[in-house]
Each structure stands twice: as C-alpha cells, then as structure tokens.
LOBA-943762 format. One record per atom (N, C-alpha, C): residue in one letter; atom name; x, y, z. Coordinates in nm, 4 decimals. Example, Ala and Ser with C-alpha at 12.3 -4.5 7.8 and 13.67 -1.06 7.14 Angstrom:
// residues 2
+--------+-------+----------+----------+----------+
! residu ! atome !        u !        v !        w !
+--------+-------+----------+----------+----------+
!      a !     N !   1.3190 !  -0.5690 !   0.7800 !
!      a !    CA !   1.2300 !  -0.4500 !   0.7800 !
!      a !     C !   1.3200 !  -0.3300 !   0.7800 !
!      s !     N !   1.2850 !  -0.2250 !   0.7080 !
!      s !    CA !   1.3670 !  -0.1060 !   0.7140 !
!      s !     C !   1.2900 !   0.0030 !   0.7870 !
+--------+-------+----------+----------+----------+
***
This chain:
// residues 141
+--------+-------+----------+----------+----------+
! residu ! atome !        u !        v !        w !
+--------+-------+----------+----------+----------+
!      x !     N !   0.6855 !  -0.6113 !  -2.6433 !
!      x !    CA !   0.7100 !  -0.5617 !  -2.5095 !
!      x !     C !   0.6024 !  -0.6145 !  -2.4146 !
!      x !     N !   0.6449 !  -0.6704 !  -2.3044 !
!      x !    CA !   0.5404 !  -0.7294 !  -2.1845 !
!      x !     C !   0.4790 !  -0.5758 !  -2.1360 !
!      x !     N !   0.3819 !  -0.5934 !  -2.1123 !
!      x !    CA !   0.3328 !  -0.5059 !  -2.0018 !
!      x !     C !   0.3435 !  -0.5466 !  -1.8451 !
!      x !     N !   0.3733 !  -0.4342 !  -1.7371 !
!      x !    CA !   0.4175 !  -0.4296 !  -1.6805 !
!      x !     C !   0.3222 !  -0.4991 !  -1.5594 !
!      x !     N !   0.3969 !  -0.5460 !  -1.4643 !
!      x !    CA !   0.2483 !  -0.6079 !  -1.3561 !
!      x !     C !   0.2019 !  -0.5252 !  -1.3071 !
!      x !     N !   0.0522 !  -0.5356 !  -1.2844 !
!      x !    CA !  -0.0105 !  -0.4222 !  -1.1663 !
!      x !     C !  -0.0231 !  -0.5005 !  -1.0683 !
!      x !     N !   0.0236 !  -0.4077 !  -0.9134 !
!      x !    CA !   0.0320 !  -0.4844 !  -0.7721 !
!      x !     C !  -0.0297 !  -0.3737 !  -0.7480 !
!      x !     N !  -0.1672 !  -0.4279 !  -0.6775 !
!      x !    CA !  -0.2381 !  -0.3723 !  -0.6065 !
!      x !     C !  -0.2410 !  -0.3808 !  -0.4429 !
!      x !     N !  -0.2375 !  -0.3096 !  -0.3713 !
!      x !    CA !  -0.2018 !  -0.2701 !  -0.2240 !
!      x !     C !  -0.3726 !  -0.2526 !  -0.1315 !
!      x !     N !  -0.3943 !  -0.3324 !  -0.0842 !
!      x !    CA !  -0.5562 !  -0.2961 !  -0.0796 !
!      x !     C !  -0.5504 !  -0.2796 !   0.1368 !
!      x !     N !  -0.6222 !  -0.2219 !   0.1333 !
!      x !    CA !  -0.6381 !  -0.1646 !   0.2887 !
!      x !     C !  -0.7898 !  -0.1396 !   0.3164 !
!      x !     N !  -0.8423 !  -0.0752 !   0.4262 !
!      x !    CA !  -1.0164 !  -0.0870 !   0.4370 !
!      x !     C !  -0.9746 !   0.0812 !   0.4140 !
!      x !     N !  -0.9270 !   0.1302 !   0.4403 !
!      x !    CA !  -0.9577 !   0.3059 !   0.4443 !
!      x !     C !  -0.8432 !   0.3424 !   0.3178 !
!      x !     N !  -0.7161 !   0.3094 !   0.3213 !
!      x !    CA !  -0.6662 !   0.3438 !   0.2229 !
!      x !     C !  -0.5810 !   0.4955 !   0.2132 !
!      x !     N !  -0.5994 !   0.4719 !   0.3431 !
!      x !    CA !  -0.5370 !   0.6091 !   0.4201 !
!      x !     C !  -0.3968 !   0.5972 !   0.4720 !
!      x !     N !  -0.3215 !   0.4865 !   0.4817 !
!      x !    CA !  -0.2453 !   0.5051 !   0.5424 !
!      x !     C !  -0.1270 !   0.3724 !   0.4816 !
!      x !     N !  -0.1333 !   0.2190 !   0.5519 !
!      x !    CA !  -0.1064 !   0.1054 !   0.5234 !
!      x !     C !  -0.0657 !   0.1036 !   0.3473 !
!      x !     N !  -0.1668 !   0.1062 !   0.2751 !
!      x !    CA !  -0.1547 !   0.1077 !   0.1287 !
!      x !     C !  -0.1082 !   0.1664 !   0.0897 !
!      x !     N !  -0.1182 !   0.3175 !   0.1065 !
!      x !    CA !  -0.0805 !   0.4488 !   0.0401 !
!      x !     C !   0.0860 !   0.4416 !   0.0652 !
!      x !     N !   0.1655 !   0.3673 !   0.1982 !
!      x !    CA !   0.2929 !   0.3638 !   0.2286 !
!      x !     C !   0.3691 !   0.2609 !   0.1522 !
!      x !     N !   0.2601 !   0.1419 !   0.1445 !
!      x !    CA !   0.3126 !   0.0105 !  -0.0077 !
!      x !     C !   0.3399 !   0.0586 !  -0.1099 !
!      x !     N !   0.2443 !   0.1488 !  -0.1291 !
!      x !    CA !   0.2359 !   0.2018 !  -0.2842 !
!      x !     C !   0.3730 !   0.2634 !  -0.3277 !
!      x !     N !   0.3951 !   0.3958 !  -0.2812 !
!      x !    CA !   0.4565 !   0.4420 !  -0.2457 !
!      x !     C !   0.5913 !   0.4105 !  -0.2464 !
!      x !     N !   0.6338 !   0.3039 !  -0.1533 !
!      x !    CA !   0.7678 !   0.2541 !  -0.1722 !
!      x !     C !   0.7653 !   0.1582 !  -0.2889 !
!      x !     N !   0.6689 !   0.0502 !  -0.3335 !
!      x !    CA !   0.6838 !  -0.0072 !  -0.4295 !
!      x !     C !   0.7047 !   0.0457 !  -0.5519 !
!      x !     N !   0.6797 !   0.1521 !  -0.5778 !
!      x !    CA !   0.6845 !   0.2585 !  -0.6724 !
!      x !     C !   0.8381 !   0.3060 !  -0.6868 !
!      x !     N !   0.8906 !   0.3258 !  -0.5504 !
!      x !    CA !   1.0019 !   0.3747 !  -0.5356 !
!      x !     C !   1.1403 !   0.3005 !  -0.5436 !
!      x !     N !   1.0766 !   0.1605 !  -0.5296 !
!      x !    CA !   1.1546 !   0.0694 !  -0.5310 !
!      x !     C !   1.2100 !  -0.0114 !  -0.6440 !
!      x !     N !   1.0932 !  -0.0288 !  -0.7263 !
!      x !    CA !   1.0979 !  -0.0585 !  -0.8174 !
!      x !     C !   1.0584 !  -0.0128 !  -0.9567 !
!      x !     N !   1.0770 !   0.0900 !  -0.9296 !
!      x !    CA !   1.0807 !   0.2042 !  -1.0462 !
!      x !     C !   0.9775 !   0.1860 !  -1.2086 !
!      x !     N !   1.0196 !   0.1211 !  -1.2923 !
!      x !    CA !   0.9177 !   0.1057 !  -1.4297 !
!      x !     C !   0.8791 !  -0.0333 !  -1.3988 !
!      x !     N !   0.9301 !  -0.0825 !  -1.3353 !
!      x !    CA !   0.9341 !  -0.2730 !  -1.3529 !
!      x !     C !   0.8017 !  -0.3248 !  -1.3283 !
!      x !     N !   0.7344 !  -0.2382 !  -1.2616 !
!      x !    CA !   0.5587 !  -0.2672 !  -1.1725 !
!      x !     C !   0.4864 !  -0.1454 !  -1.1406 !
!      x !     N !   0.3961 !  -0.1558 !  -1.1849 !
!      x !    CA !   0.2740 !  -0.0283 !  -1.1910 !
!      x !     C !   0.1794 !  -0.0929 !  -1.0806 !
!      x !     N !   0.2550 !   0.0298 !  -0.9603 !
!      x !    CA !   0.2042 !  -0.0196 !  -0.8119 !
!      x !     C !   0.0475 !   0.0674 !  -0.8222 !
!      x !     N !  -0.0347 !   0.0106 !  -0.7421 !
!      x !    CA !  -0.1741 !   0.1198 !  -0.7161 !
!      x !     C !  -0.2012 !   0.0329 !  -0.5415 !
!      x !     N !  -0.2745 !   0.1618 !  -0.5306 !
!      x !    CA !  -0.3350 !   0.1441 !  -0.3731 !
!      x !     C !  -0.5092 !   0.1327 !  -0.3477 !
!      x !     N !  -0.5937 !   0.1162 !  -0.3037 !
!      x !    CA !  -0.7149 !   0.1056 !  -0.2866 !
!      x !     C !  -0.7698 !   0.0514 !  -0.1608 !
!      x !     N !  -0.9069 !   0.0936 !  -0.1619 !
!      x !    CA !  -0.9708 !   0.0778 !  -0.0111 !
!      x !     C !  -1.1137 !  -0.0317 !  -0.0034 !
!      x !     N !  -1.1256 !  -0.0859 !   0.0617 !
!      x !    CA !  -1.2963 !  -0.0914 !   0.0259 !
!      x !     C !  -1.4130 !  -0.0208 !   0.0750 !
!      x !     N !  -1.3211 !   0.0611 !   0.1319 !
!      x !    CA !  -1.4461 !   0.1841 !   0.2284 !
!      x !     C !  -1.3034 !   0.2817 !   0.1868 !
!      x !     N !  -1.2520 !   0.3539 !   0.1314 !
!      x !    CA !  -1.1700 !   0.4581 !   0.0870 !
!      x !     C !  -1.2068 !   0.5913 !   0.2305 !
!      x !     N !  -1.1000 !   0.6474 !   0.2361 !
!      x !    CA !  -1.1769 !   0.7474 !   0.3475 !
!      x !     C !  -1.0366 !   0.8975 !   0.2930 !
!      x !     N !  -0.9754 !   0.8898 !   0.3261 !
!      x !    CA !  -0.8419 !   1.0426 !   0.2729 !
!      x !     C !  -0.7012 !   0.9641 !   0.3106 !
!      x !     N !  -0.5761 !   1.0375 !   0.2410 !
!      x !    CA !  -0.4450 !   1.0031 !   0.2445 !
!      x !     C !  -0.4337 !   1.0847 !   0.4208 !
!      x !     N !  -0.3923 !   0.9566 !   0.4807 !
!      x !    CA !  -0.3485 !   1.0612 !   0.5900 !
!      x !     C !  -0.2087 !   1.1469 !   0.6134 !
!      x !     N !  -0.2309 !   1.2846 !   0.6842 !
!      x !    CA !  -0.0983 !   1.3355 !   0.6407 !
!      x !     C !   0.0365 !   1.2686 !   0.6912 !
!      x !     N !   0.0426 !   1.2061 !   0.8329 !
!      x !    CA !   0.1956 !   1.1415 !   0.8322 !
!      x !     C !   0.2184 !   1.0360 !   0.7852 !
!      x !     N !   0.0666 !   0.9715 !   0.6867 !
!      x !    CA !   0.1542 !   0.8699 !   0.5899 !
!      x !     C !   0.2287 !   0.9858 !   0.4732 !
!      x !     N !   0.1807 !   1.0924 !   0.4318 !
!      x !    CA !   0.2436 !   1.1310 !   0.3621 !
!      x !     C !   0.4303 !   1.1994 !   0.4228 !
!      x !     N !   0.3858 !   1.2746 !   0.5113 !
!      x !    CA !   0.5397 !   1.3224 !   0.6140 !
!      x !     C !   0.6646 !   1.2122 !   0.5721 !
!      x !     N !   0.5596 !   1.0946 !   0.6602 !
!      x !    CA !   0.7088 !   1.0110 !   0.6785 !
!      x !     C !   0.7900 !   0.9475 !   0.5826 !
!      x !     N !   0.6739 !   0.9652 !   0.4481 !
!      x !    CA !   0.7346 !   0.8954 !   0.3188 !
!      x !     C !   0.8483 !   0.9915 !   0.2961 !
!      x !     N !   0.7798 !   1.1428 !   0.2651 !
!      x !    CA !   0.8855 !   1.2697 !   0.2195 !
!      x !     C !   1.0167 !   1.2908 !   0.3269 !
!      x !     N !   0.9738 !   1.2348 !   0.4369 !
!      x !    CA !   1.1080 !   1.2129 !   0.5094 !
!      x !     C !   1.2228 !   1.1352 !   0.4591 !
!      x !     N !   1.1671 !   1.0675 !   0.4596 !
!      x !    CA !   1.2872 !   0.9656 !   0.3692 !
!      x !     C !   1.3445 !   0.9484 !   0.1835 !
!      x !     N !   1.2673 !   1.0511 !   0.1680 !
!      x !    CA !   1.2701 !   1.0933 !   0.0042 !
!      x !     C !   1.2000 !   1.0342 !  -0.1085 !
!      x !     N !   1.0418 !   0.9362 !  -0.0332 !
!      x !    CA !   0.9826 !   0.9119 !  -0.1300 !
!      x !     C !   0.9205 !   0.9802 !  -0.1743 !
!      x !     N !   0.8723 !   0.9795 !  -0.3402 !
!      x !    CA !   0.7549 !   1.1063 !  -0.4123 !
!      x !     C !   0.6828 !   1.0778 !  -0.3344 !
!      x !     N !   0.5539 !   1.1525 !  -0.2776 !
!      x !    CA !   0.4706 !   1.1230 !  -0.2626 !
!      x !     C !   0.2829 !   1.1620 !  -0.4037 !
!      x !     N !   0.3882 !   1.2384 !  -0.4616 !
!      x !    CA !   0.2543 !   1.2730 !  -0.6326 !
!      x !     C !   0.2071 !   1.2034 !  -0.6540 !
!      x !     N !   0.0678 !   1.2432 !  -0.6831 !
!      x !    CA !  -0.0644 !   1.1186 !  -0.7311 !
!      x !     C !  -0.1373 !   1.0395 !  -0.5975 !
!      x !     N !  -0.0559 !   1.0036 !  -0.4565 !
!      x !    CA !  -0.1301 !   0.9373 !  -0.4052 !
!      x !     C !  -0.2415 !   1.0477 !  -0.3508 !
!      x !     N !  -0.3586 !   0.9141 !  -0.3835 !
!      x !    CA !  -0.4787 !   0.9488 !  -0.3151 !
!      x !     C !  -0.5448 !   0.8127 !  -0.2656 !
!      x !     N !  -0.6577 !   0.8284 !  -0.1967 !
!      x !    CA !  -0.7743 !   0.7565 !  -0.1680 !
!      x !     C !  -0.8856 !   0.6730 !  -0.2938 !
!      x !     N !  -0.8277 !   0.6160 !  -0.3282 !
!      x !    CA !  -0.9312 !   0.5008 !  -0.4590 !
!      x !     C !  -1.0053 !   0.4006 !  -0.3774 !
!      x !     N !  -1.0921 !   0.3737 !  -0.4693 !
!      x !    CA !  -1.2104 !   0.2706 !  -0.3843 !
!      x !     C !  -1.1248 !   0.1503 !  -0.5110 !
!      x !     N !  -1.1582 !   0.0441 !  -0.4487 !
!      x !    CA !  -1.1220 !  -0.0720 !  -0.4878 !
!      x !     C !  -1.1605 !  -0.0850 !  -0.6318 !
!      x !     N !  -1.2810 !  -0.0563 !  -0.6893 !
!      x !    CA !  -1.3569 !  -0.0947 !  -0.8155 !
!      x !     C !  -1.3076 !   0.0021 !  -0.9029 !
!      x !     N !  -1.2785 !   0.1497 !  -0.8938 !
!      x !    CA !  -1.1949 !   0.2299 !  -0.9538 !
!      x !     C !  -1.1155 !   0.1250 !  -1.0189 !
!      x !     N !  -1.0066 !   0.1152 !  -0.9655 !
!      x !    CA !  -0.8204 !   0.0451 !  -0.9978 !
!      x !     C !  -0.9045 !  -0.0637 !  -1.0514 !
!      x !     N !  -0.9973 !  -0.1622 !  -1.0130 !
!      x !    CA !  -0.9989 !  -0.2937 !  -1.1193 !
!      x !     C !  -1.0819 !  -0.2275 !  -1.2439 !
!      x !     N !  -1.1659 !  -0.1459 !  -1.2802 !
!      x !    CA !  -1.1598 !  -0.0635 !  -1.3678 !
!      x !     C !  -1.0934 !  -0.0512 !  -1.4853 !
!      x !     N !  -1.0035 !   0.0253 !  -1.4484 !
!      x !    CA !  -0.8582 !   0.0664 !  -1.5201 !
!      x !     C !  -0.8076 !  -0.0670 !  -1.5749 !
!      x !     N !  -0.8406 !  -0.1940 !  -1.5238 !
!      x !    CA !  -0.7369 !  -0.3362 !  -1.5738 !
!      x !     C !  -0.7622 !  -0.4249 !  -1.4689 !
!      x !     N !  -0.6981 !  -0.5555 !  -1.5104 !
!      x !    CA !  -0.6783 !  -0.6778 !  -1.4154 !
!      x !     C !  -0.5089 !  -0.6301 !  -1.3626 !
!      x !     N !  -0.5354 !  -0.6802 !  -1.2184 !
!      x !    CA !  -0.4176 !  -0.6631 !  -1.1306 !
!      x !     C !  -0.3304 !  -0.8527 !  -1.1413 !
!      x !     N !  -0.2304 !  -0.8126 !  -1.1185 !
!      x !    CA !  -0.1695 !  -0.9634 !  -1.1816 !
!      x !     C !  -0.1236 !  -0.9856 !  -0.9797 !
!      x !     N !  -0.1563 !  -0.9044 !  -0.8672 !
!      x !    CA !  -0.1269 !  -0.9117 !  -0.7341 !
!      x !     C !  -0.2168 !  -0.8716 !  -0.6729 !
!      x !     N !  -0.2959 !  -0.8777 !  -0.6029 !
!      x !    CA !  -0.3404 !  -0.8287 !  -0.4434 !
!      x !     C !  -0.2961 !  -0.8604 !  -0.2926 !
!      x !     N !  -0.2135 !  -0.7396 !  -0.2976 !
!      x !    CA !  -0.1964 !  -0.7303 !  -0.1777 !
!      x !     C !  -0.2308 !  -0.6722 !  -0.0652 !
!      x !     N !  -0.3139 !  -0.7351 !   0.0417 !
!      x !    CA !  -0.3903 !  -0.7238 !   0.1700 !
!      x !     C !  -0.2745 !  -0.6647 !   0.2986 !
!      x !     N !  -0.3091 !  -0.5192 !   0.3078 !
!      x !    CA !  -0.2345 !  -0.5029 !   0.3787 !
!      x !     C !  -0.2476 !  -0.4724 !   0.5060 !
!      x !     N !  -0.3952 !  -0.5045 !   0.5907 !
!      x !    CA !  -0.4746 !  -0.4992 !   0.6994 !
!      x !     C !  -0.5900 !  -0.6334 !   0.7025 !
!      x !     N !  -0.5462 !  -0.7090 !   0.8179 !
!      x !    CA !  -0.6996 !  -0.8273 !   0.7938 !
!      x !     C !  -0.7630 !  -0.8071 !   0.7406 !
!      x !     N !  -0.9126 !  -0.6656 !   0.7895 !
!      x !    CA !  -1.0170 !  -0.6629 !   0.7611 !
!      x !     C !  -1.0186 !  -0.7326 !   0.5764 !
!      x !     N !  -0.9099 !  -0.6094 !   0.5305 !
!      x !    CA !  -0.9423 !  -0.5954 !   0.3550 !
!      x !     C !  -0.8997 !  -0.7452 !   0.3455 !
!      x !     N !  -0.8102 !  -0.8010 !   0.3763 !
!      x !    CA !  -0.7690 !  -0.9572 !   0.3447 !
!      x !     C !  -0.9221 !  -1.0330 !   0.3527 !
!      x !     N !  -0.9818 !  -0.9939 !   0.4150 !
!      x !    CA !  -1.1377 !  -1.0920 !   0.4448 !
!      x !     C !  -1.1753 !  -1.1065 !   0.3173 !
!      x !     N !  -1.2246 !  -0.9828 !   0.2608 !
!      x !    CA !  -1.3050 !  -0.9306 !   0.1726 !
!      x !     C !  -1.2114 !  -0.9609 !   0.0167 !
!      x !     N !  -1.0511 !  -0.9709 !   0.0598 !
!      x !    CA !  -0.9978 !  -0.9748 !  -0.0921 !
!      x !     C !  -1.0327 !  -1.1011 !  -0.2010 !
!      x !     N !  -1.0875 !  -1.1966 !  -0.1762 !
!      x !    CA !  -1.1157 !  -1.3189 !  -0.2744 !
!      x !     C !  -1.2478 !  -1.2343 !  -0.3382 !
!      x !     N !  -1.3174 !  -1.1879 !  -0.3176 !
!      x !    CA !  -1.4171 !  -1.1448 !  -0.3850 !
!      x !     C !  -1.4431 !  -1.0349 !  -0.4447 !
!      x !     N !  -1.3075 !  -0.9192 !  -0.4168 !
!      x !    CA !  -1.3266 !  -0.7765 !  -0.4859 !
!      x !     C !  -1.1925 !  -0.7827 !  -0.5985 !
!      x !     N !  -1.1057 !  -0.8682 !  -0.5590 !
!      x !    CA !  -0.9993 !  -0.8684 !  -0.6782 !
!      x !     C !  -0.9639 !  -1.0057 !  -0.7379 !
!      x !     N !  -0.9376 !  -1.0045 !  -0.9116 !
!      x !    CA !  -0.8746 !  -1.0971 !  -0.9272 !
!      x !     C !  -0.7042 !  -1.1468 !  -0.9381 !
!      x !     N !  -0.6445 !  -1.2303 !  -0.9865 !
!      x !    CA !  -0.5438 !  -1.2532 !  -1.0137 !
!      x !     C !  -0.5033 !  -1.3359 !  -0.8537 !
!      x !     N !  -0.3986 !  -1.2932 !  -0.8344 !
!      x !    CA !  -0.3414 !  -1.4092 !  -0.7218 !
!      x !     C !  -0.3659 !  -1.2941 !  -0.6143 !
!      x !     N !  -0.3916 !  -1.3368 !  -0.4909 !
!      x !    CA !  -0.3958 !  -1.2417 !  -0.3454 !
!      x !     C !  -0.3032 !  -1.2943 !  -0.2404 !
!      x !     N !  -0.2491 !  -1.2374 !  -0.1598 !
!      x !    CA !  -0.1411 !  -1.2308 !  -0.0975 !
!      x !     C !  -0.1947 !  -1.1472 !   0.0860 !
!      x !     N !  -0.1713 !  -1.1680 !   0.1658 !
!      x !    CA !  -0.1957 !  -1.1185 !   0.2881 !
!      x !     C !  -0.0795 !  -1.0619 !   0.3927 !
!      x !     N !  -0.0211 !  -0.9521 !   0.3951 !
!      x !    CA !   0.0777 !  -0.9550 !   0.4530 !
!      x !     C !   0.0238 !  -0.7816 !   0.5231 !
!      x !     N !  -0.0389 !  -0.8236 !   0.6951 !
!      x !    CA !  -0.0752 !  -0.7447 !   0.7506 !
!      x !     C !   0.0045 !  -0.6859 !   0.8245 !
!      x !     N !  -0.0565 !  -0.5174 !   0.8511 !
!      x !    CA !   0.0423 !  -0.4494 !   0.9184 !
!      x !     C !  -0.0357 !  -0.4190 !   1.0639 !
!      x !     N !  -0.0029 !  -0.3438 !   1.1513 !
!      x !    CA !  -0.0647 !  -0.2876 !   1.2280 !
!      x !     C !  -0.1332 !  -0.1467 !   1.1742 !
!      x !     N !  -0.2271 !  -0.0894 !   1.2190 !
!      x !    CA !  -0.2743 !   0.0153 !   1.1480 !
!      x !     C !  -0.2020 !   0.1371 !   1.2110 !
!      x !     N !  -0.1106 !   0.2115 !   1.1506 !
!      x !    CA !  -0.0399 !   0.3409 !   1.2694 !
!      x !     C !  -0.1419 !   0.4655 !   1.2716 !
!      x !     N !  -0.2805 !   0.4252 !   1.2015 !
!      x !    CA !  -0.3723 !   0.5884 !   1.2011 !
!      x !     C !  -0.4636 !   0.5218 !   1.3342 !
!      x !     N !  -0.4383 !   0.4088 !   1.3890 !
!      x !    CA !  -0.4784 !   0.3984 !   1.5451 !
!      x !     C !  -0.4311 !   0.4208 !   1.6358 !
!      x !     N !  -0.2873 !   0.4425 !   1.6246 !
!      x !    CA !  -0.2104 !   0.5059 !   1.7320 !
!      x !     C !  -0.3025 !   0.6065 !   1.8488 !
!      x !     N !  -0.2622 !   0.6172 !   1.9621 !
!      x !    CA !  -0.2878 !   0.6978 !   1.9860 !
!      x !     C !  -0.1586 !   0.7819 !   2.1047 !
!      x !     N !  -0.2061 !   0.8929 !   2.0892 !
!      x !    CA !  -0.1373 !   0.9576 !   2.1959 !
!      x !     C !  -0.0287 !   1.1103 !   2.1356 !
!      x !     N !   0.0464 !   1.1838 !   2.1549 !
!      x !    CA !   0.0985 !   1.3060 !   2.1159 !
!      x !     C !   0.1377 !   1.3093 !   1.9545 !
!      x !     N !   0.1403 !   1.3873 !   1.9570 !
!      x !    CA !   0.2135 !   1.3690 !   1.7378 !
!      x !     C !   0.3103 !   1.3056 !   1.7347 !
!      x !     N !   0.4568 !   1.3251 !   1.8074 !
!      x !    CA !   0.5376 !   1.2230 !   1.8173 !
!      x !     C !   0.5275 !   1.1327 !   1.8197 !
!      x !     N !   0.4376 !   1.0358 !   1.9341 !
!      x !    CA !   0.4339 !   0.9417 !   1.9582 !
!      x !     C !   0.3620 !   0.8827 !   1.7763 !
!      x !     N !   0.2399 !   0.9388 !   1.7744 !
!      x !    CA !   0.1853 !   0.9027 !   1.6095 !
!      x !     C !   0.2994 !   0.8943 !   1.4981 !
!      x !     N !   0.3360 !   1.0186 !   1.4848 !
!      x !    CA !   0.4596 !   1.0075 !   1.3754 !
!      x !     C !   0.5435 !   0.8517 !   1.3974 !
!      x !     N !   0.5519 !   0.8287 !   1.4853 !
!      x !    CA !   0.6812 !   0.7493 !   1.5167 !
!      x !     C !   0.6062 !   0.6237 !   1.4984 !
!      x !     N !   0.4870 !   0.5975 !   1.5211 !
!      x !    CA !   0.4208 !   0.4721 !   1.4649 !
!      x !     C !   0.4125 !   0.4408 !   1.2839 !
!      x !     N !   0.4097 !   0.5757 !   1.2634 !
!      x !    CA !   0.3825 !   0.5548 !   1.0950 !
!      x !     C !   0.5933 !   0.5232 !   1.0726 !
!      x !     N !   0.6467 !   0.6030 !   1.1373 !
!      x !    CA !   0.7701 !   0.5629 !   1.0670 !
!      x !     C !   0.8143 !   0.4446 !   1.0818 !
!      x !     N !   0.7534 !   0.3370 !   1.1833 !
!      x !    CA !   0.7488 !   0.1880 !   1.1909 !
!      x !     C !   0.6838 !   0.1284 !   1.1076 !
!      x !     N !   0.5688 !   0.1224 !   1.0767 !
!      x !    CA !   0.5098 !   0.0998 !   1.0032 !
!      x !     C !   0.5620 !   0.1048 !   0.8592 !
!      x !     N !   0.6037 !   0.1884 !   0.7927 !
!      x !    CA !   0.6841 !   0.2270 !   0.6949 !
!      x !     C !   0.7624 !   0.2010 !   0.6671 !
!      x !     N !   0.8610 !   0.1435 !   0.7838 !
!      x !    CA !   1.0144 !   0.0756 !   0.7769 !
!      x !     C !   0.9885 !  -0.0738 !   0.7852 !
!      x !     N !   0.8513 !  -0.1195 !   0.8121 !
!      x !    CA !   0.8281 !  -0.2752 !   0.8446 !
!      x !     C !   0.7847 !  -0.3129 !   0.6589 !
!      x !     N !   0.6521 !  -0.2017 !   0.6179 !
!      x !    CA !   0.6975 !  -0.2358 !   0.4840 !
!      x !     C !   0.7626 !  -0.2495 !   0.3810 !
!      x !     N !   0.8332 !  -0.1662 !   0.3865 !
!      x !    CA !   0.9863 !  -0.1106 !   0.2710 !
!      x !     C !   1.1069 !  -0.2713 !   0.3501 !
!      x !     N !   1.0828 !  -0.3218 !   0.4337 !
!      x !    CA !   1.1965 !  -0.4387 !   0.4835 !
!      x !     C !   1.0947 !  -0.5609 !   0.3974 !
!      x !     N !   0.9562 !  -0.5319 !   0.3974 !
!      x !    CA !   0.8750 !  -0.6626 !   0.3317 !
!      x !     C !   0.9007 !  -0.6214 !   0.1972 !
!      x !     N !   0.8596 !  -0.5399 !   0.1071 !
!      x !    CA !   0.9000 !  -0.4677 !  -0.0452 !
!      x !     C !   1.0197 !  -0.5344 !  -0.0858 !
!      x !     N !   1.0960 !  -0.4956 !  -0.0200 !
!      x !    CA !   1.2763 !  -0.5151 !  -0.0564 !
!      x !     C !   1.3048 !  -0.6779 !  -0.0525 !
!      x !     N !   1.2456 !  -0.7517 !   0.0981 !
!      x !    CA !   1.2590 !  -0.8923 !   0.0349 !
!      x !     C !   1.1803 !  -0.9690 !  -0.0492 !
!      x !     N !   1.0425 !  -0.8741 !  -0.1016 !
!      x !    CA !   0.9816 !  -0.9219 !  -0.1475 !
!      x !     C !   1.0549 !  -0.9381 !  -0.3794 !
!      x !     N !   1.0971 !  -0.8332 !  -0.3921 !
!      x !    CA !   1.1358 !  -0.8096 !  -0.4564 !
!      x !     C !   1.2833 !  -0.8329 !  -0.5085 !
!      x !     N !   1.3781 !  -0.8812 !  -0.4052 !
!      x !    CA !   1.4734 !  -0.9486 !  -0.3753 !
!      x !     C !   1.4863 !  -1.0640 !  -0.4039 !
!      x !     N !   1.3418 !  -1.1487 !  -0.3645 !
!      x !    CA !   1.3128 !  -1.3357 !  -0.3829 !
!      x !     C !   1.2479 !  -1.3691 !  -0.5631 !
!      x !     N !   1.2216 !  -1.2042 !  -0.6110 !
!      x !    CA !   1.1855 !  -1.2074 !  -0.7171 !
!      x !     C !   1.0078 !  -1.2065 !  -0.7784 !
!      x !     N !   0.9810 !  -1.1521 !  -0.6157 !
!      x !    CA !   0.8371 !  -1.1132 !  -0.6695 !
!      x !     C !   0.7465 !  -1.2520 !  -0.6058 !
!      x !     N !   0.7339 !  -1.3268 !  -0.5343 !
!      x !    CA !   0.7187 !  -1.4671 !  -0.5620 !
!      x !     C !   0.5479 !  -1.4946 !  -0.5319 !
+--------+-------+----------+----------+----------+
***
C-alpha cells in the first residue's frame, strides 16, 4: 500500500488562508491526501474562517494553528503550498519536497462591518475550493 501524500498549506499566521486549503482539501479529497496547514509565525484559527467553512458543510475538527516545524516533524511533505507571498518567500528554506505558490488575498485584513468581513472570507474560500477542484481535476500536477 502507497502512503498517502502530505500537502502542506503554509500561510504566515495560519489563521485563516491555510486553515480554508486545508479544510477543503480534506473535504475534497477525502483519504487520497493527508492535507495539513501551518504558519511561520502561527497566531489562532480565525472564527469566520471557521463560520464560512461550516456554512457550506465543511468539518471543521482538528483545525488549529501549527507552526511550520511541528507538521515537518511528523514527516516529509511530498507539496508545499504557499498560500500568501510573505510564507512563499520563506518556503524554499522551511519545507522540503516540491513548493508551489498560489496566493490569496488575506480576508483577516478586511476591514469594515462583520458582513462586509464575512463576505471576504466567503470569497476567499470560494477562490480556493475553484483552485483545489482544478487542481485536483488536472491530477494533482
């Protein structure tokens, strides 16, 4: 039996961007890939990354805030994926295996009423789950 790939989701806080990769990659692709998330400055799960996932019926169990060295820890990641510049800077030197850069806007910068916030993370969320799906669609590439 192969073991399964680990795709790692890397962000600077790990609060938000990652925790929503994770998340759907998890959801998406069910046993096939053992998704994880991580930070290089880790800071808390923010709550409307969590909302907007459970809105749409992803689990959200287990996510938390990991520092980068945690998850490489545990194993070699066979992906890194950079899901904010900053961490893309820094990814050749905190992870191995192949790295990948596919930045989002950050929605925990939003600013302005809860609505208006909510409604950034549910963009955000719908921009990754459209990258996930073709990503996973082309076969992982």
């Amino acid at each position: 039996m192969t073991a399964r790939p680990r795709i790692l989701f890397l962000c600077t806080a790990n609060s938000a961007r990652s925790q929503l990769a994770e998340a759907i990659l998890r959801d998406r692709a069910g046993d096939d890939i053992t998704a994880c998330s991580a930070g290089t400055d880790p800071a808390s799960v923010h709550p409307l990354a969590i909302e907007v996932l459970e809105e749409v019926g992803i689990c959200t169990s287990g996510l938390r805030s990991t520092d980068v060295d945690e998850v490489l820890a545990d194993g070699p990641v066979a992906l890194t994926i950079a899901v904010c510049a900053a961490a893309s800077e820094k990814c050749p030197v905190v992870a191995g295996g192949q790295v990948r850069a596919w930045p989002f806007d950050d929605p925990a910068a939003c600013q302005g009423d809860e609505e208006t916030r909510r409604e950034a993370f549910r963009t955000i969320r719908d921009q990754i789950s459209t990258k996930i799906e073709s990503w996973l669609a082309a076969g992982m590439p």
